[in-house]
N, CA, C and O atoms as a Tinker XYZ file with bonds, in Angstrom:
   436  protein
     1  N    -51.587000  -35.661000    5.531000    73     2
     2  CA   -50.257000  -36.207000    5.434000    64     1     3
     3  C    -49.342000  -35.293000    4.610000    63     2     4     5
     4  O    -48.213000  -34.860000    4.845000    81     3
     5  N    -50.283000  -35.112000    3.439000    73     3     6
     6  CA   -48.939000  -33.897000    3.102000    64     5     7
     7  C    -48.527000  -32.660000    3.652000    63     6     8     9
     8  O    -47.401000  -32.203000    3.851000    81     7
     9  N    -49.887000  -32.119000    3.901000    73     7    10
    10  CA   -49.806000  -30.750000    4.890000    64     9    11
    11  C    -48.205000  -31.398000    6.209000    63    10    12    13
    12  O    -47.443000  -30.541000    6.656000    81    11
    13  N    -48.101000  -32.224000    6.417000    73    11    14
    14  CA   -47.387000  -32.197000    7.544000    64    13    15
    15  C    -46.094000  -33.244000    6.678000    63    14    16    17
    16  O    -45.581000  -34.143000    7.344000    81    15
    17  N    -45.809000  -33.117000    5.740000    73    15    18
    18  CA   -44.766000  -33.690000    5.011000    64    17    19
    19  C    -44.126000  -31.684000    4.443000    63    18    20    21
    20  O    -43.042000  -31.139000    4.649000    81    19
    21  N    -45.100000  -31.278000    3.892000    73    19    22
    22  CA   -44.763000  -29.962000    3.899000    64    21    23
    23  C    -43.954000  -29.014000    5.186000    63    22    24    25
    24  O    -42.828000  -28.518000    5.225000    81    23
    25  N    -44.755000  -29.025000    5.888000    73    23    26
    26  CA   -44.381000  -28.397000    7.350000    64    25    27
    27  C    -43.039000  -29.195000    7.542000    63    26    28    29
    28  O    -42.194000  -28.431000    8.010000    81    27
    29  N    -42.613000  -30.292000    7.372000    73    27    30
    30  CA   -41.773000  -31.319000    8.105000    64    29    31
    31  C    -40.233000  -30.269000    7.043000    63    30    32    33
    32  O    -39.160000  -30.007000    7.587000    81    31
    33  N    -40.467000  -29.981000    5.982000    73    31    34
    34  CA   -39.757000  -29.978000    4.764000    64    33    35
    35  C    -39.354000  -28.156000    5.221000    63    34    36    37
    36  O    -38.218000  -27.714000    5.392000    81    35
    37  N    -40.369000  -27.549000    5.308000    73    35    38
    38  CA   -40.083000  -25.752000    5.696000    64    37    39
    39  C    -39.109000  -25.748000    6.833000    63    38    40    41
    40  O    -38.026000  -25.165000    6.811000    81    39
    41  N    -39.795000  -26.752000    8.260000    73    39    42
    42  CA   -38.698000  -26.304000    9.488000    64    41    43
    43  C    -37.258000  -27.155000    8.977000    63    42    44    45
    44  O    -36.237000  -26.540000    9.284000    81    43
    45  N    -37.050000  -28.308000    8.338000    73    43    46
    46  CA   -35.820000  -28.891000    7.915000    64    45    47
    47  C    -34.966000  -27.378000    7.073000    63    46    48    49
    48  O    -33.874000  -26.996000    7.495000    81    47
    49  N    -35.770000  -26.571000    5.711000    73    47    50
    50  CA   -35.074000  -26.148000    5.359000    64    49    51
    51  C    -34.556000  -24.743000    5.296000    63    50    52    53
    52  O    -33.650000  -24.221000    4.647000    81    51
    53  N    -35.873000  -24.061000    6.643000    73    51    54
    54  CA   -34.752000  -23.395000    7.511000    64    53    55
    55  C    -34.043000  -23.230000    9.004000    63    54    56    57
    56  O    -33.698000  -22.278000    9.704000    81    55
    57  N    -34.013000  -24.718000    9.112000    73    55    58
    58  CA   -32.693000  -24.778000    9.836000    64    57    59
    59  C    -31.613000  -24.877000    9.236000    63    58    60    61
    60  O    -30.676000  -24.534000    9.956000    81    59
    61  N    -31.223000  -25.300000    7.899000    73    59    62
    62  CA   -30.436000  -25.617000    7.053000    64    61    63
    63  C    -29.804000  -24.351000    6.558000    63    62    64    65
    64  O    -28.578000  -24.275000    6.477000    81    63
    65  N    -30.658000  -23.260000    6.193000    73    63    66
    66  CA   -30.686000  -21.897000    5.920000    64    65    67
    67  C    -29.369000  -21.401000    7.023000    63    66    68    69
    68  O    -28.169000  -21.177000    6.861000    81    67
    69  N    -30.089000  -21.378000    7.928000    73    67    70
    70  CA   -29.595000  -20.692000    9.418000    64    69    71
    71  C    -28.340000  -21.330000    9.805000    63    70    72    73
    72  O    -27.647000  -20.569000   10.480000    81    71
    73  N    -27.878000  -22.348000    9.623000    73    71    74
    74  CA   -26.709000  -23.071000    9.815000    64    73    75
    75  C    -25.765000  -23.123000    9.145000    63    74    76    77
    76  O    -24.723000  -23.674000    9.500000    81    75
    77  N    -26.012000  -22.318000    7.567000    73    75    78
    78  CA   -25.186000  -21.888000    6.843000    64    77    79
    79  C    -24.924000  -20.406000    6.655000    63    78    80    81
    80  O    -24.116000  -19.899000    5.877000    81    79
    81  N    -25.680000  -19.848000    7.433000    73    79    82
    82  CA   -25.129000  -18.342000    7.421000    64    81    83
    83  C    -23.591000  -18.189000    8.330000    63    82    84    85
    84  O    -23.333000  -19.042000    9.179000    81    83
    85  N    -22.915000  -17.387000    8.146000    73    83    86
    86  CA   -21.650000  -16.852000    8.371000    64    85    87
    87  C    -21.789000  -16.005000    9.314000    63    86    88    89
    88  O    -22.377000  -14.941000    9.117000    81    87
    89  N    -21.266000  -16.340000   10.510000    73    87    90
    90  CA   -21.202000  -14.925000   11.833000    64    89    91
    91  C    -20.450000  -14.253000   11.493000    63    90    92    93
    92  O    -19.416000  -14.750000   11.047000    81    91
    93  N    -20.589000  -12.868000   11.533000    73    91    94
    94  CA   -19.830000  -11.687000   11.021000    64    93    95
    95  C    -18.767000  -11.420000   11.871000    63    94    96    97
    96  O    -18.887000  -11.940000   12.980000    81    95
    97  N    -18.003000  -10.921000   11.730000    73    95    98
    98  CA   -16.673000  -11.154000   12.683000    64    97    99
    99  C    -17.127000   -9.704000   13.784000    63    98   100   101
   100  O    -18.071000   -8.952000   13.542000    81    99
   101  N    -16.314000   -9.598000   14.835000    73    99   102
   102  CA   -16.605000   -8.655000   15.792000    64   101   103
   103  C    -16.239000   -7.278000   15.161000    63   102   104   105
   104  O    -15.340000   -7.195000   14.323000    81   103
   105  N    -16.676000   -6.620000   15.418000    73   103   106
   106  CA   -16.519000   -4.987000   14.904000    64   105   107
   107  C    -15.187000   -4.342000   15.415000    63   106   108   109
   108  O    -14.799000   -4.635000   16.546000    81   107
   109  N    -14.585000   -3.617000   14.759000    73   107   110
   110  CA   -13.153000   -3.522000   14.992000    64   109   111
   111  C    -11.943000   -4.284000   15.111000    63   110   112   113
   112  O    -10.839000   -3.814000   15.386000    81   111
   113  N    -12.303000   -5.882000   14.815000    73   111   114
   114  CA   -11.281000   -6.727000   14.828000    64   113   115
   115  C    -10.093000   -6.666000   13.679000    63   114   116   117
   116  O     -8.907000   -6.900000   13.914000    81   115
   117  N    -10.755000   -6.233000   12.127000    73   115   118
   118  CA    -9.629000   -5.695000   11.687000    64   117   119
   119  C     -8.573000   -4.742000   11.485000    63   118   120   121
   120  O     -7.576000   -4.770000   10.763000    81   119
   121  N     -9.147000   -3.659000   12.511000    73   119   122
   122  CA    -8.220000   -2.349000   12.762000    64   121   123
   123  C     -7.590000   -2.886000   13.790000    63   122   124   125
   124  O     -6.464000   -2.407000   13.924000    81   123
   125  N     -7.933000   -3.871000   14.744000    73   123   126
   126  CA    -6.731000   -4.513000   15.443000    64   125   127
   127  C     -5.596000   -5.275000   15.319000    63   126   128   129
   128  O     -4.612000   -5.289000   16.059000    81   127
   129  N     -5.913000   -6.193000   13.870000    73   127   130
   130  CA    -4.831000   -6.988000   12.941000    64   129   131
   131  C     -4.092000   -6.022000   12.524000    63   130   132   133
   132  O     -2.871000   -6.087000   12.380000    81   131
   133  N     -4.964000   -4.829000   12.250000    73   131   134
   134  CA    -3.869000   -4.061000   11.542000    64   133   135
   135  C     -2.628000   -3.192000   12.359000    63   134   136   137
   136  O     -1.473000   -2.896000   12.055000    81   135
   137  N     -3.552000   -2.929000   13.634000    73   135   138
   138  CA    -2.623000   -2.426000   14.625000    64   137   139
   139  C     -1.682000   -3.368000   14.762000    63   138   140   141
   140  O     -0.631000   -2.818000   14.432000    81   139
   141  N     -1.427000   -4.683000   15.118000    73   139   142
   142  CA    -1.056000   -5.697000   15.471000    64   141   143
   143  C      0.049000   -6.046000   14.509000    63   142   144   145
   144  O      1.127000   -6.541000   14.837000    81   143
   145  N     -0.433000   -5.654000   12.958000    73   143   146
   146  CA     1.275000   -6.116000   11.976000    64   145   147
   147  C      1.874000   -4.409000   11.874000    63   146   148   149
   148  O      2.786000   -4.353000   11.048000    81   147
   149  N      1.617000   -3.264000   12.411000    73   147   150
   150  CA     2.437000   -2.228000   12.053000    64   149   151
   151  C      3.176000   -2.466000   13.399000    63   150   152   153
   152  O      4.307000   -1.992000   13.503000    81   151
   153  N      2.649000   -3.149000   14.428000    73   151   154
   154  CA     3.845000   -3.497000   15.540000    64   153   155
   155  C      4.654000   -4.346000   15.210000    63   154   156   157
   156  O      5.843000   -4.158000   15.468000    81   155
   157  N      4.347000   -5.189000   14.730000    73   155   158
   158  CA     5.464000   -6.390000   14.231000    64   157   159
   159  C      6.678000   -5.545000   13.020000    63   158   160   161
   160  O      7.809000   -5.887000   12.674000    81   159
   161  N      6.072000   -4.692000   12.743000    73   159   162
   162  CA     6.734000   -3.962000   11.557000    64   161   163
   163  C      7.774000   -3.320000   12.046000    63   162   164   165
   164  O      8.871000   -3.569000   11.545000    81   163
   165  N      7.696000   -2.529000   12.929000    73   163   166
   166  CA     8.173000   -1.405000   14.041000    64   165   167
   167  C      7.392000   -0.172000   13.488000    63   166   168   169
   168  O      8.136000    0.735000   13.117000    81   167
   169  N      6.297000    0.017000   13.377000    73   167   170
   170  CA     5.481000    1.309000   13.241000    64   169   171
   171  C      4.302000    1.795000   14.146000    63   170   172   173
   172  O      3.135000    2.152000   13.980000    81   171
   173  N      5.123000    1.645000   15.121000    73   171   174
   174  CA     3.789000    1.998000   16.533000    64   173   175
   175  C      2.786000    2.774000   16.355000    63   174   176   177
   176  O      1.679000    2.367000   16.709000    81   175
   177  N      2.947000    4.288000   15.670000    73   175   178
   178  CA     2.618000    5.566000   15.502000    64   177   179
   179  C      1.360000    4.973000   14.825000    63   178   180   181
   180  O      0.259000    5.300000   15.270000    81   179
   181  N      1.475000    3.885000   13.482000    73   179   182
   182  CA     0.461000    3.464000   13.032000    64   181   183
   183  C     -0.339000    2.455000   13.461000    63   182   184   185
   184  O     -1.437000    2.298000   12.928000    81   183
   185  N      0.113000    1.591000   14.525000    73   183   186
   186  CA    -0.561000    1.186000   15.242000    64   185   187
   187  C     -1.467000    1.799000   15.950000    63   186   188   189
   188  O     -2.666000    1.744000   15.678000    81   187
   189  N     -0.976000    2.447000   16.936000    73   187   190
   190  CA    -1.977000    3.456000   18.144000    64   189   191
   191  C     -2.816000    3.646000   17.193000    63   190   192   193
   192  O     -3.569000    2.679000   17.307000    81   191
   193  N     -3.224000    4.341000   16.217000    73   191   194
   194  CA    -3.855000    4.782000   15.302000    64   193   195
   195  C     -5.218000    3.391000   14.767000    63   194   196   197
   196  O     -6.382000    3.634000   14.447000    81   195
   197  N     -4.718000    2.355000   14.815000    73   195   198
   198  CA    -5.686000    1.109000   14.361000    64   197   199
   199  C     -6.408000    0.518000   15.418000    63   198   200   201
   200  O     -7.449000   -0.137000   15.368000    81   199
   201  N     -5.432000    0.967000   16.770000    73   199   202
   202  CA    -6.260000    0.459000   17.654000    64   201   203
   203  C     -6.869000    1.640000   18.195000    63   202   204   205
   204  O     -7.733000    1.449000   19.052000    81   203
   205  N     -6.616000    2.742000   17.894000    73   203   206
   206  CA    -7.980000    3.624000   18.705000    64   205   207
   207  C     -9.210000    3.458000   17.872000    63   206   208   209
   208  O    -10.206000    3.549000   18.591000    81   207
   209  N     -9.498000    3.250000   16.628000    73   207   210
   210  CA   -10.562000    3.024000   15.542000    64   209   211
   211  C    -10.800000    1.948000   15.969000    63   210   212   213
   212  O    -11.973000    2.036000   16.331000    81   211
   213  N    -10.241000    0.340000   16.304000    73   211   214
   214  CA   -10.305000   -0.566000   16.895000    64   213   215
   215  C    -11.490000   -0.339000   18.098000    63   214   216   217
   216  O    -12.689000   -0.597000   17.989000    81   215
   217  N    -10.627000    0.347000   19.535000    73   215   218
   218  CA   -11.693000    0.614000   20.367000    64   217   219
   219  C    -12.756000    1.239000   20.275000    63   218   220   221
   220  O    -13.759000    0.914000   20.911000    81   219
   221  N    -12.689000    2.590000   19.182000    73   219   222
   222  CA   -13.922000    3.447000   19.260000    64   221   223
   223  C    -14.985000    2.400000   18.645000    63   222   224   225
   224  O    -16.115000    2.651000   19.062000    81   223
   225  N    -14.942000    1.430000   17.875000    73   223   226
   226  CA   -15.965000    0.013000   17.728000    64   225   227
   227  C    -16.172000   -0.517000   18.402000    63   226   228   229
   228  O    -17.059000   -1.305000   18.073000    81   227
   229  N    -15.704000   -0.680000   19.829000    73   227   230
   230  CA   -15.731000   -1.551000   20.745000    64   229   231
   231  C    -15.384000   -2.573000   21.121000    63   230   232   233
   232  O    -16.083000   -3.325000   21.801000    81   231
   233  N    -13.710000   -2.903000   20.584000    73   231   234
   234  CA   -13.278000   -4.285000   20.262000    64   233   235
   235  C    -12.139000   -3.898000   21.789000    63   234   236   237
   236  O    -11.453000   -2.890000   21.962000    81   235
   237  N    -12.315000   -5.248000   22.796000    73   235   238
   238  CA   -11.971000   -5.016000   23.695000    64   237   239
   239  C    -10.318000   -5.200000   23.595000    63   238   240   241
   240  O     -9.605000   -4.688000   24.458000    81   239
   241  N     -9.826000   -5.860000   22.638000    73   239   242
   242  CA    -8.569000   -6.144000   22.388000    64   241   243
   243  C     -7.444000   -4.797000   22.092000    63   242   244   245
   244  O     -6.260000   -4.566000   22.337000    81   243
   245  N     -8.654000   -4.051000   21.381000    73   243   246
   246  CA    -8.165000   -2.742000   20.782000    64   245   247
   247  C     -7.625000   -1.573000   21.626000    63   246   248   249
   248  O     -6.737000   -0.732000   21.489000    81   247
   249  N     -8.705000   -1.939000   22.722000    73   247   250
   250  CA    -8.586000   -0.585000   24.087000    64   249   251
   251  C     -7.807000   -1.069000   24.995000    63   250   252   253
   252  O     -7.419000   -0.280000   25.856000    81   251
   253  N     -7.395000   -2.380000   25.058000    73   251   254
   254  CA    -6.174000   -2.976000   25.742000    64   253   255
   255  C     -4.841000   -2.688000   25.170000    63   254   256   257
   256  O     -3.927000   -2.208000   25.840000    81   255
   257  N     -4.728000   -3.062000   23.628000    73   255   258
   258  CA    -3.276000   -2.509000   23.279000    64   257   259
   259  C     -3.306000   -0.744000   23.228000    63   258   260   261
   260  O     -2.351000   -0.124000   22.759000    81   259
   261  N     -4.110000   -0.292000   23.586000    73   259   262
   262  CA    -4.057000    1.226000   23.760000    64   261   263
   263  C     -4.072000    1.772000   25.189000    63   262   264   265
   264  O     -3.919000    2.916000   25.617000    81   263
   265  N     -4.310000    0.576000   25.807000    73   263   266
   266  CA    -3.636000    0.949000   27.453000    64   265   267
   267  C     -2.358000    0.441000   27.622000    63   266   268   269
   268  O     -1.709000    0.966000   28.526000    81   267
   269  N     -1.803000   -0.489000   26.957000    73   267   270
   270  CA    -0.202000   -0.303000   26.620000    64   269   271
   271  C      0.208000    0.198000   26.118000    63   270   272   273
   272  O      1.321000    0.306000   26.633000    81   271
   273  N      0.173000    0.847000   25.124000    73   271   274
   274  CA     0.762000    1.953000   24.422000    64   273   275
   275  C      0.553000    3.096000   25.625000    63   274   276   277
   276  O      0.683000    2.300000   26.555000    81   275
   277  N      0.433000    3.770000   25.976000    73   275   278
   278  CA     0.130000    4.463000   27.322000    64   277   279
   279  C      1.335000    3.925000   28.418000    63   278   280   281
   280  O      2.311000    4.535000   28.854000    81   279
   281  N      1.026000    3.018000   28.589000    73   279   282
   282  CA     1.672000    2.783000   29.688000    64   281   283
   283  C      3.523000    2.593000   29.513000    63   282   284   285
   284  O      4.371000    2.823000   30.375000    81   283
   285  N      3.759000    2.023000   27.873000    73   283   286
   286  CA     4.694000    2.135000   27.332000    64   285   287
   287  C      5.732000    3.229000   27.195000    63   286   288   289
   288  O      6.861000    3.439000   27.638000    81   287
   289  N      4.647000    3.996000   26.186000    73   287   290
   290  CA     5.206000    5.262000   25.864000    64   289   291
   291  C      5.288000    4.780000   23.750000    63   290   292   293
   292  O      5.287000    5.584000   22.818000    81   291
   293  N      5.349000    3.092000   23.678000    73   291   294
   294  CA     5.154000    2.788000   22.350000    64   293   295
   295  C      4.401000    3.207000   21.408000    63   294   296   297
   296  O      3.335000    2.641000   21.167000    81   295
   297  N      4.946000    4.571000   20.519000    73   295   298
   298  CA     4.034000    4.972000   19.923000    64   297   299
   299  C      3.361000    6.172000   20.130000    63   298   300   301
   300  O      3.068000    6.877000   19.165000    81   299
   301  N      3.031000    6.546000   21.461000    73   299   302
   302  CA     2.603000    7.777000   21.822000    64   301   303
   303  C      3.569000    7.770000   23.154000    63   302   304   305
   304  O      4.353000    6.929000   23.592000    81   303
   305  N      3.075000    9.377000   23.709000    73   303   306
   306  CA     3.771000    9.339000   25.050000    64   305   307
   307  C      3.312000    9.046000   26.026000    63   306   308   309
   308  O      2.191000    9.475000   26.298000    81   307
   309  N      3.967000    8.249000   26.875000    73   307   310
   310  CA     3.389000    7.588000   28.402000    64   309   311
   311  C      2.175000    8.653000   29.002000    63   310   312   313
   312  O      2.153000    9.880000   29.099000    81   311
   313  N      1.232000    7.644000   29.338000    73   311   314
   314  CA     0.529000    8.879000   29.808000    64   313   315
   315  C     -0.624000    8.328000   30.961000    63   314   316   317
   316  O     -1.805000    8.376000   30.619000    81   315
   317  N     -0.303000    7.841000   32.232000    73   315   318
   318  CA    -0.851000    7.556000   33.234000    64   317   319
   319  C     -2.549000    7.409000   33.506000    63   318   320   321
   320  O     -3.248000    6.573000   34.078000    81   319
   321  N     -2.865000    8.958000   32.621000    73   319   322
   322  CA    -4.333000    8.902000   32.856000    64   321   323
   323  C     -5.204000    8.354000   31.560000    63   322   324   325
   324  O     -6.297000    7.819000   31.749000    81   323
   325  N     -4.672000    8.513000   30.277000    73   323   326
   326  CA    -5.026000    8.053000   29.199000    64   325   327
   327  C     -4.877000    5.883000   29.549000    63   326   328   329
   328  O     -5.773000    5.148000   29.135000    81   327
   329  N     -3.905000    5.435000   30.149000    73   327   330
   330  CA    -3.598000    4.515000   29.825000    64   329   331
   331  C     -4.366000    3.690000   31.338000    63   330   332   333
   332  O     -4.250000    2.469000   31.446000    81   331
   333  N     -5.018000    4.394000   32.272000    73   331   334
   334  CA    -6.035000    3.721000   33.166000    64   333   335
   335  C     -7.680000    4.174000   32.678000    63   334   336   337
   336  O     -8.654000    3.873000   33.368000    81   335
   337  N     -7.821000    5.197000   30.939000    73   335   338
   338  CA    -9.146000    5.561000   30.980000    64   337   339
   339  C     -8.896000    3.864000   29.877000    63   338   340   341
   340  O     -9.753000    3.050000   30.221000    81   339
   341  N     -7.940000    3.289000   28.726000    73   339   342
   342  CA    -8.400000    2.632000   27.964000    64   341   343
   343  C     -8.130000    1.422000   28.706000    63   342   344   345
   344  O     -9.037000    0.675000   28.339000    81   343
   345  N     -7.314000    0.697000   29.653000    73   343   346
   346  CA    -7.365000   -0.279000   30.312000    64   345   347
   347  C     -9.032000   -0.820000   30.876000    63   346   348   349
   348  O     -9.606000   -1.901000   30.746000    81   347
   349  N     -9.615000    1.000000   31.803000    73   347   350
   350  CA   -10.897000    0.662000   32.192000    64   349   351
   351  C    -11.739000    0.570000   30.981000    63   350   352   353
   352  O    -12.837000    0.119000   31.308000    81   351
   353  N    -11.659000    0.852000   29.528000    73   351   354
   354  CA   -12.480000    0.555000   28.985000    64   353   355
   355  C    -12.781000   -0.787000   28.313000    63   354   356   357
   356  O    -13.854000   -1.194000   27.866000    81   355
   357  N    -11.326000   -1.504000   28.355000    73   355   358
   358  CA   -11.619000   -2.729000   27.471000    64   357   359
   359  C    -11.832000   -3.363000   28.486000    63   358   360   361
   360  O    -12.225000   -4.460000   28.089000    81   359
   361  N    -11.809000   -3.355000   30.139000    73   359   362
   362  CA   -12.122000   -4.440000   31.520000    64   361   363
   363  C    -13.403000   -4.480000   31.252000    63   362   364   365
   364  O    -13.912000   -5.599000   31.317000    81   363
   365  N    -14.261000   -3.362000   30.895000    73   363   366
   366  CA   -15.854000   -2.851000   30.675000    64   365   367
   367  C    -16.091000   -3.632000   29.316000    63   366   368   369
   368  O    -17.153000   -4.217000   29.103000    81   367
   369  N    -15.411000   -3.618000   28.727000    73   367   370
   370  CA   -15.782000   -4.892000   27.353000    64   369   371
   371  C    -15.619000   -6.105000   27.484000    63   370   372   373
   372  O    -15.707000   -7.009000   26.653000    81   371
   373  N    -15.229000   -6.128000   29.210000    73   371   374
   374  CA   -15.055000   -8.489000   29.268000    64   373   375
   375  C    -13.415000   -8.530000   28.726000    63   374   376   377
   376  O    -13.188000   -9.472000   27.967000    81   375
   377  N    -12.239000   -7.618000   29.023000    73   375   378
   378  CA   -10.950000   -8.509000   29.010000    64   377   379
   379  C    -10.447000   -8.020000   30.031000    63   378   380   381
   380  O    -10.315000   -6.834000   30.335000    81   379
   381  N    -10.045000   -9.308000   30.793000    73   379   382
   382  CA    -9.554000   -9.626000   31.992000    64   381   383
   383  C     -8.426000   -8.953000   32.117000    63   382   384   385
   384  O     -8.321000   -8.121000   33.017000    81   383
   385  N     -7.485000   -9.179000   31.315000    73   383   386
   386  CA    -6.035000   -8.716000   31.536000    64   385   387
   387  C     -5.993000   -7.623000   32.372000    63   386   388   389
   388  O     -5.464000   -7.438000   33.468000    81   387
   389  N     -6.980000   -6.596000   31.280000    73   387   390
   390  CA    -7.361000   -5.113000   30.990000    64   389   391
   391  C     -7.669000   -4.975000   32.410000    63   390   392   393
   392  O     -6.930000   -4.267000   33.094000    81   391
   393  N     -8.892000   -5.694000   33.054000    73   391   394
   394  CA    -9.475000   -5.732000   34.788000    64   393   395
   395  C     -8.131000   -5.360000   35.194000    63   394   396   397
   396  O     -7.720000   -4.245000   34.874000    81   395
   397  N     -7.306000   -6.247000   35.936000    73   395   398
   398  CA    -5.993000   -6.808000   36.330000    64   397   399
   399  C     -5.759000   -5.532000   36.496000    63   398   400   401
   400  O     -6.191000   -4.843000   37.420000    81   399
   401  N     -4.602000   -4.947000   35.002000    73   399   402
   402  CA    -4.256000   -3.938000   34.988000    64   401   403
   403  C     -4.883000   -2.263000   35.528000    63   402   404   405
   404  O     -4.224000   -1.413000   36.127000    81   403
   405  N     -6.175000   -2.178000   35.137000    73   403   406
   406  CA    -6.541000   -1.482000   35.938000    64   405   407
   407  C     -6.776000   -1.083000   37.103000    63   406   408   409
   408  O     -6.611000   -0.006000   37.676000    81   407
   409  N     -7.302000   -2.363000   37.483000    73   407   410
   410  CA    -7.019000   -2.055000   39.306000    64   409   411
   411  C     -5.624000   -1.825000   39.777000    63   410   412   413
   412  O     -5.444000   -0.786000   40.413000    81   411
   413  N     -4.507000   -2.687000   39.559000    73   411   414
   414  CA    -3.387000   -2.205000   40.038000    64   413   415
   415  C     -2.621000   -1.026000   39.555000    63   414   416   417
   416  O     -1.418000   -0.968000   39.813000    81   415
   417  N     -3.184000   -0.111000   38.899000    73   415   418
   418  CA    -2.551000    0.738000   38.120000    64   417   419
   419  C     -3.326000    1.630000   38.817000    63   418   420   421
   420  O     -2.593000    2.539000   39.205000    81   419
   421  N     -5.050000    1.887000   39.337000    73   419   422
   422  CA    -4.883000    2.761000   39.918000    64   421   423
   423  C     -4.636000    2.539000   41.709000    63   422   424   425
   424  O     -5.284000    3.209000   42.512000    81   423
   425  N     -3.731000    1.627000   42.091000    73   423   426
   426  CA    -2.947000    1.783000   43.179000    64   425   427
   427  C     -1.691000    2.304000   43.159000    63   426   428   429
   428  O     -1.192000    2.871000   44.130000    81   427
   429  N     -1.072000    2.124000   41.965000    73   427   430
   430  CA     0.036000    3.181000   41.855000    64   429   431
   431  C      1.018000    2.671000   41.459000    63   430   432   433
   432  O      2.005000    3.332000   41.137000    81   431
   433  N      0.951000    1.188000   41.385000    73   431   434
   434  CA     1.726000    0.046000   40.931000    64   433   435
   435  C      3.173000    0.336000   41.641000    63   434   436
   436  O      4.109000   -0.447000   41.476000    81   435
């Protein structure tokens, strides 16, 4: 009885353990906030800049605002082939938009 009052007490207290740990946020999500208030700022130049560190982590949000910036000219200069390589990269990370845009962009829009 105790052996299994014990056992009963270990799996209770680590599930308890495990349910209080903290998921770490996605990798590059804060070079994307940061990209995200130097736009609100009007500082594109430093944007592009948060979101390419953004994408080179793999944050799909990151390689999306860096296929607008591309496609813009916001920040850097328009640039057709740069702005269908980061569109295809954040579609390849699961954001849709990014899909969308890529396919119709390389039809010629």
């Amino acid at each position: 009885m105790k052996f299994l009052l014990v056992c009963v007490a270990v799996v209770l207290s680590a599930t308890t353990v495990s349910c209080n740990k903290k998921k770490a946020p996605p990798e590059g999500l804060e070079e994307w906030k940061s990209g995200m208030l130097a736009l609100q700022v009007g500082k594109p130049h430093n944007a592009v800049g948060n979101f390419r560190d953004s994408c080179n982590r793999g944050f799909a949000k990151g390689c999306h605002q860096l296929g607008i910036a591309y496609d813009t000219g916001n920040g850097v200069k328009k640039d057709p082939a740069m702005r269908q390589k980061y569109y295809s990269k954040a579609c390849k990370l699961g954001h849709k938009r990014s899909c969308f845009l890529s396919k119709n962009s390389r039809k010629g829009r």
